[in-house]
C-alpha positions as CSV (number, residue, x, y, z in Angstrom):
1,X,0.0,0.0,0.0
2,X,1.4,3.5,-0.7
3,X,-0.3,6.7,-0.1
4,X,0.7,9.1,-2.2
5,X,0.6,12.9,-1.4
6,X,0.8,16.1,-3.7
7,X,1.1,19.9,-3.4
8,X,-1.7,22.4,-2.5
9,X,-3.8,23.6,-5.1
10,X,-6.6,25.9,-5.5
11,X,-10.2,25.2,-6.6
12,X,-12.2,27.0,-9.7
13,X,-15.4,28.8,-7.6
14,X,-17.9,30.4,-9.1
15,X,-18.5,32.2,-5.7
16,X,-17.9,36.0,-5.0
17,X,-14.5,36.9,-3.8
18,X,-14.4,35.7,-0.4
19,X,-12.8,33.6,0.3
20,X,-10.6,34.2,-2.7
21,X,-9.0,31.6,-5.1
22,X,-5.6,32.8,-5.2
23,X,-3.9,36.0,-3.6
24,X,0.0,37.6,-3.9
25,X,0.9,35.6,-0.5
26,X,-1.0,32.2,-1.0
27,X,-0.8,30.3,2.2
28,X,1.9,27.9,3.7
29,X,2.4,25.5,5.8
30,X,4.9,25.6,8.9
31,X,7.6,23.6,8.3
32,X,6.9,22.9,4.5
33,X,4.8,20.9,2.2
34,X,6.6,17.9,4.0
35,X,6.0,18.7,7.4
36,X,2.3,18.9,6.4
37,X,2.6,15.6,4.4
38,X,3.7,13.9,7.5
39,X,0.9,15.0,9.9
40,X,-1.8,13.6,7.0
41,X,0.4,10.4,6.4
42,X,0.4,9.6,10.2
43,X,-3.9,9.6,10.2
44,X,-4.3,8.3,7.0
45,X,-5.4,4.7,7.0
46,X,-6.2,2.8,4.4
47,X,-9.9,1.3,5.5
48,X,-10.3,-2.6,5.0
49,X,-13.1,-3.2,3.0
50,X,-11.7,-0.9,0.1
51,X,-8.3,-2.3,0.7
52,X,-9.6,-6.5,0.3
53,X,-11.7,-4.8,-2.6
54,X,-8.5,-3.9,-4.4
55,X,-10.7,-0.2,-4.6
56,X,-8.1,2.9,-5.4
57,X,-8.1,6.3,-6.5
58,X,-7.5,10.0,-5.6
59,X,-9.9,11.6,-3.6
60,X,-9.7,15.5,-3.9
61,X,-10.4,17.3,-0.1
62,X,-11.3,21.2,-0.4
63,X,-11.1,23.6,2.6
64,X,-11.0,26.9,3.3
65,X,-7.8,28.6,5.1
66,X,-9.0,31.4,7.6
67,X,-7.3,34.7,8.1
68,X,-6.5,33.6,11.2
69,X,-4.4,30.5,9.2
70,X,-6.6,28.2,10.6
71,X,-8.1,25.2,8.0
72,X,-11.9,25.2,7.8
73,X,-15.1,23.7,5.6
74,X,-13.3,20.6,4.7
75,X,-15.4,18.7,2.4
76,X,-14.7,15.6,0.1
77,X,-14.4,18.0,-3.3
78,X,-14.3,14.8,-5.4
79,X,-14.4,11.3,-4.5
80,X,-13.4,7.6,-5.4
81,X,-16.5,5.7,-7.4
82,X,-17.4,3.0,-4.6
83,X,-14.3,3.8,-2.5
84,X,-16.9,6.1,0.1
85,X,-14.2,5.1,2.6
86,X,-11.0,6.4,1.1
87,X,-13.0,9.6,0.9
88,X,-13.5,9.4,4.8
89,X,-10.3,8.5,5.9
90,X,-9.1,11.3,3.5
91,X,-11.4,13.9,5.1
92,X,-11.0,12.6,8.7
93,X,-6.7,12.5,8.3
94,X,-7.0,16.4,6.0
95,X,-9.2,17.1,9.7
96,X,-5.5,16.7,11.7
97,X,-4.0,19.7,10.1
98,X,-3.2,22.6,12.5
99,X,-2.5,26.1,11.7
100,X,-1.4,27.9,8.4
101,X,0.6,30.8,7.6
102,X,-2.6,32.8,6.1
103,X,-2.5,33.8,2.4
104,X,-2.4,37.8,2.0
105,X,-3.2,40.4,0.0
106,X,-1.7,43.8,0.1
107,X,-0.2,42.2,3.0
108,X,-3.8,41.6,4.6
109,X,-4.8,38.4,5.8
110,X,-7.4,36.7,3.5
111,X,-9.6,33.6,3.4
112,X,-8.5,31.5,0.6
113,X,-9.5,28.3,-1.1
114,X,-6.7,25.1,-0.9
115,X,-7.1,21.6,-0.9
116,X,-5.1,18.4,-0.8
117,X,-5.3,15.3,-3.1
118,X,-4.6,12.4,-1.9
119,X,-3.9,9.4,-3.4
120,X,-4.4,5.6,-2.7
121,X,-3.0,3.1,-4.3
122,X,-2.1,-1.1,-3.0
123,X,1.6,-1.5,-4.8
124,X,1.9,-5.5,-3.8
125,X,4.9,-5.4,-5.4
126,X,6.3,-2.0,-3.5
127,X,10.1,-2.3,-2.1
128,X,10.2,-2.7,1.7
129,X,12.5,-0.1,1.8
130,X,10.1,2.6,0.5
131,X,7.9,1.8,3.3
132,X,7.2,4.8,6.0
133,X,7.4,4.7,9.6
134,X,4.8,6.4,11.5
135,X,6.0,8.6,14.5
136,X,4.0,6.1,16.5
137,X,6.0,2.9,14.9
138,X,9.3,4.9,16.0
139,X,8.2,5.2,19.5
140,X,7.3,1.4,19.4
141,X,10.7,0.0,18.1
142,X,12.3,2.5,20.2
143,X,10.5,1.4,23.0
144,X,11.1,-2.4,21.9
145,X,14.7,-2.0,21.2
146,X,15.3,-0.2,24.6
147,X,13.8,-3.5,26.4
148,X,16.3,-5.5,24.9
149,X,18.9,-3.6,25.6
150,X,18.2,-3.7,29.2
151,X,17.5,-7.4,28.8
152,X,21.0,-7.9,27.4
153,X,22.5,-5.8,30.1
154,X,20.8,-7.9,32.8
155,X,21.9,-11.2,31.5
156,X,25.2,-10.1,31.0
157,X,25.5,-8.7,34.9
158,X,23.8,-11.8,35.8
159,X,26.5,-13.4,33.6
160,X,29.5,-11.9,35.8
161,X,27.8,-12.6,39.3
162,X,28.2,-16.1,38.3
163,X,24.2,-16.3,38.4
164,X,22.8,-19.1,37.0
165,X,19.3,-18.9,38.0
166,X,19.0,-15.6,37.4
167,X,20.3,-16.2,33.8
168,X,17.8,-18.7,33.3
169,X,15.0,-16.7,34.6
170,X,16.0,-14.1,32.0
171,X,16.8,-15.7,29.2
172,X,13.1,-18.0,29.5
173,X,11.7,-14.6,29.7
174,X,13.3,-13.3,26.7
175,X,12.6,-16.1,24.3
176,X,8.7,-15.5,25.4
177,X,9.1,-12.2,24.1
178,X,11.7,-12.8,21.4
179,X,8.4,-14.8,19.8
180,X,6.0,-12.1,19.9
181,X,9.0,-9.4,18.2
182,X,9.9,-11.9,15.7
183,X,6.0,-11.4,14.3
184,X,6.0,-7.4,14.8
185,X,9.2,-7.4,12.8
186,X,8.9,-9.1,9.6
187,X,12.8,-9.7,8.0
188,X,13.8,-7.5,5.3
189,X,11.2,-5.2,6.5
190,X,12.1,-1.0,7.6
191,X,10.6,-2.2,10.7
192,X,13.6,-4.5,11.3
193,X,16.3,-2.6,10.0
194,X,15.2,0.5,12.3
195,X,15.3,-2.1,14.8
196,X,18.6,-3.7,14.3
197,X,20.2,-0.3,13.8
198,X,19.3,0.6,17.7
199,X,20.0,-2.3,19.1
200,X,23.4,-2.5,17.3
201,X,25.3,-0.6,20.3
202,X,24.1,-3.1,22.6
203,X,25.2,-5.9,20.9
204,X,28.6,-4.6,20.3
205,X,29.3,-3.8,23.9
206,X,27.7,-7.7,24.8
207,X,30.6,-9.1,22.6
208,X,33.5,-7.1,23.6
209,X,31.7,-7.8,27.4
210,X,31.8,-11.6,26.6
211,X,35.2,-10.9,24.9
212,X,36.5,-9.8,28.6
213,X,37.0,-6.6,27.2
């Protein structure tokens, strides 16, 4: 799966003036198009039933940006034909946005038409390393990677004190878990390579440890 996200753009109204298509200062986004691509991208979701339906498309959100910056009126602009929830969970993650730098005019504050399209398509045959970590993903592996550290550290203590039991007790408790992680973290995935690359330090200083060093 790969969502796929583009520029800004404005909308063709046949309404008055206000809010206005396009003015000198058209609005940004703090941070950049791929700060804002990254707030969407972590509450996007691509719902089941149009995902085992093998359902794509772009849907087209259209909101309003106040003069205040903040994003207003979202509404689905143009949907995906039978794909009603790619056109929610495009709506719901556009919803997440915070604050814009307000477009201007004459260097006043205007409201002005924007939108985002947002593209959904299932690549099967995608490379793992194209896939995207979530900020919630990173604090997961980090979180998993920083328990076996300390699991390692243990052992390796318990290792020195001559500790048997205690190296038994933690080593039966680490292949419990060692189970579950080998499932969370597919091979050749980004999952595991973000893993791996954390955890490296701590295997290093286990081997020069066990090395006497």
């Amino acid at each position: 799966m790969s969502l796929m996200l583009f520029s800004t753009f404005g909308f063709a109204q046949d309404t008055l003036q206000t809010p206005l298509e396009f003015v000198q200062e058209m609005p940004t986004y703090p941070g950049g198009q791929d700060a804002m691509f990254e707030v969407i991208f972590d509450h996007l979701v691509y719902p089941e039933y149009e995902k085992s339906m093998n359902i794509e498309g772009t849907v087209l959100i259209q909101f309003i940006i106040e003069k205040d910056g903040t994003p207003t009126n979202f509404k689905v602009f143009r949907g995906v034909t039978d794909g009603s929830g790619l056109d929610s969970a495009a709506l719901m993650a556009c919803k997440q946005l915070g604050k814009f730098n307000p477009g201007k005019q004459d260097d006043i504050p205007q409201r002005v038409y924007s939108g985002m399209p947002i593209k959904f398509s299932l690549a099967d045959d995608e490379e793992p390393t194209e896939e995207r970590l979530s900020k919630a993903d990173l604090k997961e592996i980090k979180k998993d990677a920083k328990y076996i550290c300390d699991m390692m550290s243990q052992i390796e203590e318990a290792r020195r004190a001559n500790d048997q039991l205690k190296i038994d007790s933690l080593t039966a408790e680490f292949d419990a878990v060692a189970a579950v992680l080998q499932k969370k973290y597919p091979k050749n995935s980004v999952r595991e390579d973000y893993l791996e690359d954390l955890v490296k330090p701590c295997l290093e200083e286990a081997r020069k440890a066990a090395m006497g060093q």
